[in-house]
C-alpha positions, 0 to 999 in steps of 0.5 A: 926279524932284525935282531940288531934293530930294536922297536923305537916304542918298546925296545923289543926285537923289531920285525916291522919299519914305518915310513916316516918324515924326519921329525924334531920331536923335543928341543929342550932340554936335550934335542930329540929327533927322529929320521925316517922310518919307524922300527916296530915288533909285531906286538906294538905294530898291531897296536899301530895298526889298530890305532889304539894310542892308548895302548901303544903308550901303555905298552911302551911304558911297560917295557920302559919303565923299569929300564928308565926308572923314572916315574910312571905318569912323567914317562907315560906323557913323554911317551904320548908325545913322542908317539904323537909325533910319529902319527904326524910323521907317519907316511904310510903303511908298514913294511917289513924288515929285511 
């Protein structure tokens, strides 16, 4: 396990990376983007493995919501797009991190 890289799902300790195409998830208000490969802690990987979206969501709002302080539903449908992308950009199976 990596302890500097955090999981881009849940911010949890990542042990996990998905390989991925550069991808510009949102352009307004403020551009987000992603390059490469996706962190991810076992717990969000084995959701990513199982390929329960809706799990994966809800996991990430879990661990987000209470640092964002926004609310619930708004973070939950970001949270949907943002991981949507990542199933787009994905390239294949997960590796492990150094």
């Amino acid at each position: 396990m990596t302890d500097d890289l955090k999981c881009d799902f849940c911010s949890e300790p990542a042990c996990w990376s998905y390989p991925a195409r550069d991808i510009v998830v949102f352009e307004l208000p403020v551009r987000q983007a992603s390059k490469g490969a996706w962190a991810a802690c076992d717990e969000c990987s084995q959701l990513i493995d199982a390929e329960d979206r809706e799990g994966l969501a809800r996991r990430s709002l879990s661990r987000l919501q209470p640092i964002m302080r926004v609310e619930s539903r708004e973070l939950l449908e970001t949270l949907r797009t943002i991981h949507v992308a990542f199933w787009e950009a994905r390239l294949g199976q997960r590796r492990p991190l150094n």
